[in-house]
C-alpha positions, 0 to 999 in steps of 0.5 A: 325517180325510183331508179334514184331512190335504188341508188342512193338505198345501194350506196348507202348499203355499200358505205356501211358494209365498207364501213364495217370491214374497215373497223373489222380490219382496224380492230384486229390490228393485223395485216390484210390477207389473201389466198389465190390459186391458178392452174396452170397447164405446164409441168411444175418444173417450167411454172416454177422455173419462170417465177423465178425470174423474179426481174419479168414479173411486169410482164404480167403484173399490172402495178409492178413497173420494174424489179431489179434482183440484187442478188440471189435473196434481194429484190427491189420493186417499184410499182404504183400501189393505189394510184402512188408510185412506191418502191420497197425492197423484199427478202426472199426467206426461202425457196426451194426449187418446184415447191415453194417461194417465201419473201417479205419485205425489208423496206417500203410496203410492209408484205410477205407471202409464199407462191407455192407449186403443186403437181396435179397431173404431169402437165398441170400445176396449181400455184397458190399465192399467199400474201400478207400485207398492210394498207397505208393510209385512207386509199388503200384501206378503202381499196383493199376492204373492196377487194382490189388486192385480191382482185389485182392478184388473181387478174395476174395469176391469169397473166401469168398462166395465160403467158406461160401456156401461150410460150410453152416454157420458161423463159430461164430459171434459177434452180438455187435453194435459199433456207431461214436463217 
């Protein structure tokens, strides 16, 4: 009995600490954010180098199904965004080799964001995600006031860095520059 009585006093505690961050999110009328950091133990070089290769990123992002690159600043993605198959097409708006990668979206799934590189030491690197984005619909507001984005994006910054450190090297790289317009 008073395990059941405990339950029900956490879920409702949980229903209206949910209940608040979505009024929260929805009175600020702005998108989501997050922050996540990893570091990785290659040279800055070798972890910006593989992010570029923007078409492997399903090897360690979990939702992304597939990326084709269009050309050097177009992308398009399908992924399963809250339990839907979306697709959406992404813009790179800047990128400069060993320091940063900056896109938004052009279609689908409003987001944006940067992956920046960081040398720590001459065989560790700091990458940083920072992305914008805009939960559609009931889902995917609930998901993200739980922290499932955030979540989801740190779990693939391990892949990442637990793929990377297990090859030892890039698996090719695109040392272009891309600058706003």
């Amino acid at each position: 009995m008073l395990n059941r009585v405990v339950t029900v006093a956490a879920l409702a505690v949980g229903g209206i600490m949910l209940s608040k961050q979505l009024k929260r999110n929805k009175a600020s009328g702005m998108d989501s954010s997050i922050i996540e950091t990893v570091e990785v133990n290659v040279p800055v070089r070798t972890a910006y180098n593989q992010f570029t290769q923007f078409e492997e990123f399903p090897q360690f992002m979990g939702s992304v199904h597939e990326i084709r690159q269009l050309d050097d600043r177009h992308l398009h993605w399908k992924a399963n965004v809250a339990g839907k198959e979306k697709e959406w097409d992404a813009e790179i708006t800047e990128q400069i080799p060993d320091e940063r990668i900056a896109w938004r979206s052009t279609s689908g799934v409003p987001n944006g964001g940067v992956v920046t590189f960081h040398k720590i030491a001459d065989k560790v690197t700091r990458v940083t995600l920072q992305m914008d984005y805009q939960p559609e619909g009931a889902l995917e507001s609930i998901g993200d006031a739980l922290g499932a984005v955030r979540l989801e994006a740190r779990a693939n910054l391990r892949k990442f860095k637990d793929m990377l450190e297990s090859r030892g090297k890039e698996s090719g790289a695109w040392r272009g520059s891309v600058s706003q317009h």
